[in-house]
Every structure is written in structure tokens, then in C-alpha cells.
N, C-alpha and C positions, 0 to 999 in steps of 0.2 A: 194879797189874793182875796179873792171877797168870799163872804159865809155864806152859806145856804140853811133858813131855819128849818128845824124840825119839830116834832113836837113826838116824845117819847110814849109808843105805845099801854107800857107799862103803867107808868106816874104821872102821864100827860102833865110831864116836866117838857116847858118848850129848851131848846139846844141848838148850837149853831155846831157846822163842820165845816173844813175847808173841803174846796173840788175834790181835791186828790185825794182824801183820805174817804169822800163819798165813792169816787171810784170803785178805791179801793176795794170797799167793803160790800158794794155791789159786786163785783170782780169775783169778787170768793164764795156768796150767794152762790153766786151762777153756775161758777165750778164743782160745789159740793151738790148742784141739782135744785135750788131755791130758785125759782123766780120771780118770785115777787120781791119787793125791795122795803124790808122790816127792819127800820132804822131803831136801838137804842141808845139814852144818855148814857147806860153804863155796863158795863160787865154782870152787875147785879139782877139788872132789870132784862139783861138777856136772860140768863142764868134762872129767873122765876118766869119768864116766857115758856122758855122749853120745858121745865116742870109741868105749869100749868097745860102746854098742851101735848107730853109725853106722848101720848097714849091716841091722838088723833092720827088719822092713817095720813097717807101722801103716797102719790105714784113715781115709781125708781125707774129711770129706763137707764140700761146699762150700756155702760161708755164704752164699751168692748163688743158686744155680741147684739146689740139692743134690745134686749128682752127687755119686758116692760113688767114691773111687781111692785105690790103693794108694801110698803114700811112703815114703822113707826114713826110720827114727826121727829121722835131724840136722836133717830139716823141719820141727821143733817149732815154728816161725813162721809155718810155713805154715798158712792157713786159705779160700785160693782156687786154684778151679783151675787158672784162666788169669787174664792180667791185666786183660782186657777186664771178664770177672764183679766183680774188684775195684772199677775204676772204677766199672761201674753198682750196685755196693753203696754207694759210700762217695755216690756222688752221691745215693744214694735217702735214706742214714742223715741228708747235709749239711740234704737240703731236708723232711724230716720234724723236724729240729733247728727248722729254721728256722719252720715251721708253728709248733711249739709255744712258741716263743719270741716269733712274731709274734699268737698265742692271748695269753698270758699278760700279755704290754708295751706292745702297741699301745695299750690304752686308757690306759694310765700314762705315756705319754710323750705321747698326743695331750694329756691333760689338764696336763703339766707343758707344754708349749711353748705352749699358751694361758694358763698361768698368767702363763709369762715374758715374754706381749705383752701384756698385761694392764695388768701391774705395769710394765713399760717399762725388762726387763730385757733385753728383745731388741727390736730397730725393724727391720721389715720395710724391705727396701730399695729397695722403689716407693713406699714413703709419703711421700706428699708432695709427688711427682713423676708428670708427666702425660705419654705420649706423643705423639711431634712426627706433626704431619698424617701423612709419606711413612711413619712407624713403622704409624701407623694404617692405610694401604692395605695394607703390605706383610702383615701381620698379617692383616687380611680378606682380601684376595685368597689368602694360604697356606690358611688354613681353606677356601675354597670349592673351589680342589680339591682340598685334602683329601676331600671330601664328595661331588666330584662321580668320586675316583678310587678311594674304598673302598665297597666296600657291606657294609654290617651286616645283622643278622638281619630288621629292619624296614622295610629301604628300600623305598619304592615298596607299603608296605603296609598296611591300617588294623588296630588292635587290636580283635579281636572283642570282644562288648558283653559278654560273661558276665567276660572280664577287665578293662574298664573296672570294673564292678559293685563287684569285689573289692579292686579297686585302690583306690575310692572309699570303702569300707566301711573297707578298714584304712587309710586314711587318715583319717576320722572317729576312728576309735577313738584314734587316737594324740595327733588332737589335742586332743579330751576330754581326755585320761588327760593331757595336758602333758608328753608326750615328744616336741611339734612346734611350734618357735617360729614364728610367720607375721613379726614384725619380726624386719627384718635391719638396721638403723640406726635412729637418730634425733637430731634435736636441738633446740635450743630454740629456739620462736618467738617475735621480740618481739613482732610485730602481734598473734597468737593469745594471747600471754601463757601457751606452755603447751609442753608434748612434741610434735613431731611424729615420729611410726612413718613410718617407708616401709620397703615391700615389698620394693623391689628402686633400684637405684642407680641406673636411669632414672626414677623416683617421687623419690630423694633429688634428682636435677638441677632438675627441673620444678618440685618446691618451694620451693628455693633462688632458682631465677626467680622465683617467683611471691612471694617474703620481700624482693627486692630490687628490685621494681616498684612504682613509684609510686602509679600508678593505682590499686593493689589495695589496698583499704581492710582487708580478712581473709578467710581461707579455710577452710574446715573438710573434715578428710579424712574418707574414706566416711559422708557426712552420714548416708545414710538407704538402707534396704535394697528392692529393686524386685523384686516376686516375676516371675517367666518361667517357660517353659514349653520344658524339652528333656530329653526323656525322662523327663516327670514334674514336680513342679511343685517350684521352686528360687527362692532367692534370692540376688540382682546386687546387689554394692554396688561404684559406682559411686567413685573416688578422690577429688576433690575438690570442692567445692562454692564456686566464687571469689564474692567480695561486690567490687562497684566503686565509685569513689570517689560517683559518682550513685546509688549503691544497686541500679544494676543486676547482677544475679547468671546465672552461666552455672555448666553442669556438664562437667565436663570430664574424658576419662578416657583415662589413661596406655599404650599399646601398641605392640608393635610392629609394623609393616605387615604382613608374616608374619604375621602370629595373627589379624587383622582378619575375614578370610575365613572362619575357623572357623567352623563350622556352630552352636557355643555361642556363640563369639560374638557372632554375628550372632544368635542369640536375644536377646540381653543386650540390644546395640542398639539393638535392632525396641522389646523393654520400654521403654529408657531413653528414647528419641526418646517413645514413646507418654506417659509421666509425666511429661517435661519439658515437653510440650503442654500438657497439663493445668494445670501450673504457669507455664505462659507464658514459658521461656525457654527457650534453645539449649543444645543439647548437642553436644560437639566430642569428638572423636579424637583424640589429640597421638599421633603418631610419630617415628621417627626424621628425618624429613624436615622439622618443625615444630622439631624439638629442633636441629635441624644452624642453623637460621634463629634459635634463639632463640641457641647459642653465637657 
């Protein structure tokens, strides 16, 4: 790498540097508020520089607030004006760090820790294991007042229709495009001889019920689709389809009491009850209250 010479302010001792350590040392000038570029041969000859010009003034503009004040030359350190502007500079530089590094690695690390569960290089440390009755209360009761002690931007409010619309739109699009899984589990049927998908892990209980019941000859999930009518004309596909060991079949469909009441819902219903007549058999609701009886 080639030398660049100098000749030392102090001792007009001449001296060579390499690039990088000229860099360097202008780099840090700059930083501490220097800019002019006062190269020495030594620590020494720095060291009797600032001495010698202690006491001369230099203008500080603050890296924080930009006030602009006068210092002494020996404040080459210096680069705030108080120490408060320090603090709220380094706090802004910390969490803008942290912005760009939570930009850049978030997706590299979510993707490497599902790789690691994956492959069963890491075991989550509830798998496996089920919470006792009193954990279950204690658990729902904290969430309720939770809920009933914070309010959010929605509480107590319905989402205008022009945001459902858009809501409904980009979600179509995505799950076209296959950037939206609908299974979240499944596993193998013996009765069905095949994969079952469920939705949600109130859909994985009720099926496992329904693989470990005797009476139930096979079931088939979302047999057949039921067009309805809310805010336009839509289609309801209904979870299960159970066959009995007499060959009698019911339709059956997964929720929770909360959601029952919705105004789509109850579109859905009104449908399904009307096509299940037609077809000559019953159609049922399982809930939480249904699911507490089948555990």
C-alpha cells in the first residue's frame, strides 16, 4: 500500500502514513467537530499541540439540537452541548440501529428458528404438555380483564363497510397469489384413508373426536359449498360432513359461541339449515360448551 508524506506540525519532523490509518485519523477529526486535517509524527507532538493551544476558542455546533457555542480548543471531544442532547442523540442513533437491523434480520432469523423446529433442533417447551383445569381459569379470567380494563382503537365499534371491502379484496389477492396458508395442522385419517387439514385447533379437537368414535363410520371436511346472501352473493362451506354407522349423516359445523351471533354468520346458518332440509338431515353448531362435554 503506498505512504503518503507528512511533515509534523510540531517538530517539522517529515513522516509517512498508510491510506487507511490517514483515513482513519481524519475520520475522527471530523467526528469530534475538527475539520481541518492536523496530522502528527507522535502522541507527544499531539499531546504539546493542545497544550500549546488550550486556551484558543473554536465553534461547537451540537450534533443533537444544533446550537452553535463557543469552546475551548482542549474540547476536541467535545461534540454536545449539554448532556441531556447527548442522551437523546445516542437514544435516537441506538433505536434507529436497531430499526435497521430489525429491517435486515427479522426475516433471517424468523426463517432460521422455524427451520430449527422443523428439523427438531429446538423443542418448544409446551409441546407435549397441556394445561391443568385451575391454569385454564386462571389464564381466561386474566385475558377478560384484560379486555374489559384496556380499550383499543376498536372497542365498542363496528369497521365501516368501505374497510371490510379492502380488507376482503387484499385478502383474496393473497390468497390467490399463495402468500396465505388457510391449513394450519393436519394429520392422517385411518377411517378416511387420507390427510385431514384443519383450520384452527378447535377443528384439530373435534376431529380427533370424531377418528376416535365408534359410531362414526367416516367424515368428510368441507364436503360441499352453500352459496348465501350477505352483502352480495357468497359461498359457506360448512366443516364436516359425519357418516353413521346406520348410514345416517349430519352436518356439523365448528365455532365459537362468540361468533355465532354474527350477522354473517347467521347468514351462513339460515343457508346451511335451508340445504340440509333439503337433503333430509340436521345440521349442528359444536361450541365451546359441546367441546367442554366431549373432553
Amino acid at each position: 500500500m503506498p505512504l503518503i508524506s507528512f511533515v509534523c506540525l510540531v517538530c517539522d519532523t517529515p513522516f509517512k502514513l498508510e491510506r487507511w490509518d490517514v483515513n482513519r485519523r481524519l475520520k475522527l477529526r471530523k467526528e469530534r467537530g475538527n475539520e481541518d486535517e492536523r496530522l502528527f509524527c507522535s502522541h507527544g507532538c499531539a499531546s504539546t499541540y493542545t497544550n500549546v493551544h488550550r486556551y484558543e476558542k473554536r465553534e461547537l455546533i451540537c450534533a443533537n439540537c444544533g446550537q452553535v457555542e463557543t469552546v475551548n480548543e482542549s474540547h476536541f471531544r467535545k461534540k454536545y452541548c449539554s448532556h441531556p442532547c447527548y442522551i437523546e442523540h445516542q437514544r435516537e442513533r441506538l433505536a434507529s440501529f436497531a430499526r435497521l437491523i430489525g429491517k435486515l434480520y427479522a426475516a433471517q432469523i424468523g426463517a432460521t428458528q422455524k427451520e430449527s423446529y422443523r428439523t427438531g433442533r429446538r423443542v418448544h417447551g409446551r409441546l407435549g404438555k397441556a394445561h391443568t383445569e385451575m391454569a385454564k381459569k386462571t389464564i381466561s379470567l386474566s385475558q377478560s380483564r384484560y379486555y374489559q380494563t384496556h380499550d383499543g382503537p376498536w372497542k365498542g365499534k363496528k369497521m365501516p363497510m368501505s374497510a371490510r371491502i379492502k380488507m376482503s379484496v387484499a385478502r383474496s389477492r393473497l390468497i390467490l397469489s399463495g402468500g396465505f396458508l388457510w391449513k394450519t395442522s393436519k394429520f392422517f385419517s385411518k377411517k378416511n384413508n387420507e390427510e385431514i387439514f384443519c383450520r384452527s385447533t378447535w377443528e384439530r379437537r373435534y376431529f380427533l373426536h370424531l377418528e376416535n368414535r365408534l359410531d362414526v363410520v367416516a367424515y368428510k371436511t368441507e364436503p360441499f359449498a352453500i352459496p348465501y346472501k350477505h352483502n352480495g352473493r357468497r359461498l359457506y362451506h360448512p366443516d364436516v360432513l359425519i357418516t353413521y354407522a346406520g348410514q345416517a349423516q349430519e352436518l356439523h359445523e365448528v365455532k365459537p359461541a362468540y361468533y355465532v351471533t354474527y350477522p354473517i354468520n347467521k347468514a351462513k346458518f339460515s343457508a346451511a339449515r335451508a340445504h340440509c332440509k333439503t337433503l333430509g338431515i340436521p345440521f349442528k353448531i359444536i361450541t365451546e360448551h359441546e367441546m367442554r362435554a366431549i373432553a
